[in-house]
C-alpha positions in Angstrom: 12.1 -40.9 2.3 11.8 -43.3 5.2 8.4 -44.8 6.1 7.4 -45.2 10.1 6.7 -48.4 10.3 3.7 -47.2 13.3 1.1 -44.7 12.1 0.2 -43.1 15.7 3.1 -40.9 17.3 3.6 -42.7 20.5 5.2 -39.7 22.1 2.1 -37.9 21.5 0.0 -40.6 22.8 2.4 -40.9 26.0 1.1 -37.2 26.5 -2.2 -38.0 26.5 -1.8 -40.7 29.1 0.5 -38.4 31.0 -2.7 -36.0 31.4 -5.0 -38.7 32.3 -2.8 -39.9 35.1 -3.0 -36.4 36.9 -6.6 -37.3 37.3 -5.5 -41.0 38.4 -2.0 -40.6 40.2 -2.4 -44.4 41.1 -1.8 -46.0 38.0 0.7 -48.5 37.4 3.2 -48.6 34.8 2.1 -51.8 33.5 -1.3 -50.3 33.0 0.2 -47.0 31.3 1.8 -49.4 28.9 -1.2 -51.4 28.9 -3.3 -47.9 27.5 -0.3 -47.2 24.8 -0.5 -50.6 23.3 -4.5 -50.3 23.1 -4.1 -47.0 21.6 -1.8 -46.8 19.3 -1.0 -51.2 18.3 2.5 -50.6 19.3 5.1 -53.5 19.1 7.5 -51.5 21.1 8.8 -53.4 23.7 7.3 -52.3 27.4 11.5 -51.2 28.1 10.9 -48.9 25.4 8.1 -47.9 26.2 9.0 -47.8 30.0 11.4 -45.4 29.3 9.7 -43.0 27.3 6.9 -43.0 29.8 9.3 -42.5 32.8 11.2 -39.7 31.0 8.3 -37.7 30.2 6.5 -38.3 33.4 9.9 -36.9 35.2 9.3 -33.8 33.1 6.0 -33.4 34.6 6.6 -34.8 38.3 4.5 -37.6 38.1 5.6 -40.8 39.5 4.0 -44.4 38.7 3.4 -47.6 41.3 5.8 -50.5 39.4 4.3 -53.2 40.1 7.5 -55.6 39.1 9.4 -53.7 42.4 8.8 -52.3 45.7 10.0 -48.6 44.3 7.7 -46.1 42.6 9.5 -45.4 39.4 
């Protein structure tokens, strides 16, 4: 029986951030990421954790400001 090593599901947590944007549809990125570390201790790296924002934000049409480009992402 393998053990997670991280005793929040981030995907879940990603949700919940996911709903709080709709009311916010300015927030970065970095300050989604900034939430899921506070949340759930993650030591995911923010690429990891990038992704699995973007992919379930695309899901839901929501789009974030990047602040490392000129492109929403």
């Amino acid at each position: 029986m393998a053990i997670n090593p991280e005793p929040n599901n981030i995907a879940a947590s990603v949700d919940t951030v996911l709903d709080e944007v709709m009311e916010n549809p300015f927030l970065s990125m970095q300050a989604a990421i900034a939430m899921l570390r506070e949340r759930t201790g993650t030591s995911r790296s923010d690429a990891d954790l990038k992704g699995l924002i973007t992919k379930k934000a695309a899901v839901r049409g929501v789009q974030f400001f990047d602040e490392g480009s000129s492109a929403a992402t």
